[in-house]
C-alpha positions in Angstrom: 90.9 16.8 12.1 89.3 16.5 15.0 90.3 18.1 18.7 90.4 15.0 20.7 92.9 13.7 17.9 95.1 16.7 18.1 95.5 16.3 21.8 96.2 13.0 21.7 98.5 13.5 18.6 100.3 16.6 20.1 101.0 14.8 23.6 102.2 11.6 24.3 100.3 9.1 26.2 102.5 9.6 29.0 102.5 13.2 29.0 98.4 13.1 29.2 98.7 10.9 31.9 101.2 13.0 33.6 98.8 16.2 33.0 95.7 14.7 34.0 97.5 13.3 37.5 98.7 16.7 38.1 95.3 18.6 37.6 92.8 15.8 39.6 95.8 16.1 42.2 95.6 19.6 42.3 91.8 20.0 42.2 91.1 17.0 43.6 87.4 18.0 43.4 87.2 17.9 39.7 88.3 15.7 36.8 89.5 16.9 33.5 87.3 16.2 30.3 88.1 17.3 26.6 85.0 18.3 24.7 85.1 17.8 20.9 82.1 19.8 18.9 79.9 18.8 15.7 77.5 20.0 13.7 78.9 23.5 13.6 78.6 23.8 17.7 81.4 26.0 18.4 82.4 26.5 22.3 85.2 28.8 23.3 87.2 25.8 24.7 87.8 22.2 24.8 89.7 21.6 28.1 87.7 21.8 31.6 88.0 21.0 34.7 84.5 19.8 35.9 83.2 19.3 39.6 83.0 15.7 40.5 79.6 16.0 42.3 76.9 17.9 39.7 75.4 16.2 37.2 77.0 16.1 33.8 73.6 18.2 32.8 74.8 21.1 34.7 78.0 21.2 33.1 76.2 20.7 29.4 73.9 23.7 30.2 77.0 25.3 31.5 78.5 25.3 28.0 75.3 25.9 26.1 74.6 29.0 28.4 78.2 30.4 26.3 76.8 29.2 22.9 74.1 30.5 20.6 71.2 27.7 19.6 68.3 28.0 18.3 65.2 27.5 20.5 64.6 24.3 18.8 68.5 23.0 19.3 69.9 20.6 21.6 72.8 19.8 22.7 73.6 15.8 22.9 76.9 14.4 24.7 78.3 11.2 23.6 81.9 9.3 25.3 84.8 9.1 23.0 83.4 5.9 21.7 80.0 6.5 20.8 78.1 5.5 24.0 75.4 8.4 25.0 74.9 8.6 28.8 72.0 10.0 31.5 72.3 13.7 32.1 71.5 13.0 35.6 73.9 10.9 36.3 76.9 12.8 38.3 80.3 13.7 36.8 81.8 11.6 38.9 79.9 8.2 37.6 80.7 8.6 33.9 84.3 9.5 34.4 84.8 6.4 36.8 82.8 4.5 33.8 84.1 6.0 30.7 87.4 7.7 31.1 90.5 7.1 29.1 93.7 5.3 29.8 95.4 8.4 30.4 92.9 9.7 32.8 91.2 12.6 30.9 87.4 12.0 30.2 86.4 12.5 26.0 83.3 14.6 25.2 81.7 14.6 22.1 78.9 17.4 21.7 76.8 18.0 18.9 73.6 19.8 18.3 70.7 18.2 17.0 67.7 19.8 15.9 65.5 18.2 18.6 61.7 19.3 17.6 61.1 18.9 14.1 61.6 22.4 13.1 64.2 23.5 10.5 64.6 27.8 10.8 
């Protein structure tokens, strides 16, 4: 099963959108996005709370900085539903344009072997 399901099973909607209020209210400097892994990409956690103003590549090397991958290995980000977005582009402008009904911002990260070269 995968992580974003769990969450979503294991809270209600309204207790997501309750959660998600209280942290961008808290930290209103950050939004909170749930990062789901593939392709045996393991990451220590799933829940972040990400600075509205860097670009979402900063916070992707962020995470690959606490992974090992192979030279050769990527790391690609997709939304919740499939759509893969610029790495420039700031936090800020994907969770405006792809965030959830409840206010949390879905991650999908997989690694992809990214120059031809199988180890």
């Amino acid at each position: 099963m995968s992580f974003i399901k769990e969450f979503k099973q294991e809270l209600s909607f309204d207790k997501r959108k309750e959660e998600s209020e209280y942290l961008k209210k808290k930290y209103s400097d950050r939004y909170p996005i749930i990062c789901e892994t593939y392709n045996d990409l393991k990451i220590e956690k799933n829940k972040y709370l990400v600075p509205k103003n860097i670009p979402m590549g900063n916070f992707i090397y962020t995470i690959r900085k606490k992974i090992k991958l192979n030279s050769n290995e990527g790391i690609f980000a997709l939304t919740e539903n499939n759509i893969m977005f610029s790495m420039q582009l700031l936090v800020s402008e994907i969770y405006k344009e792809h965030k959830a009904n409840d206010g949390f911002l879905y991650i999908i990260l997989s690694k992809e072997n990214t120059f031809g070269v199988n180890n």
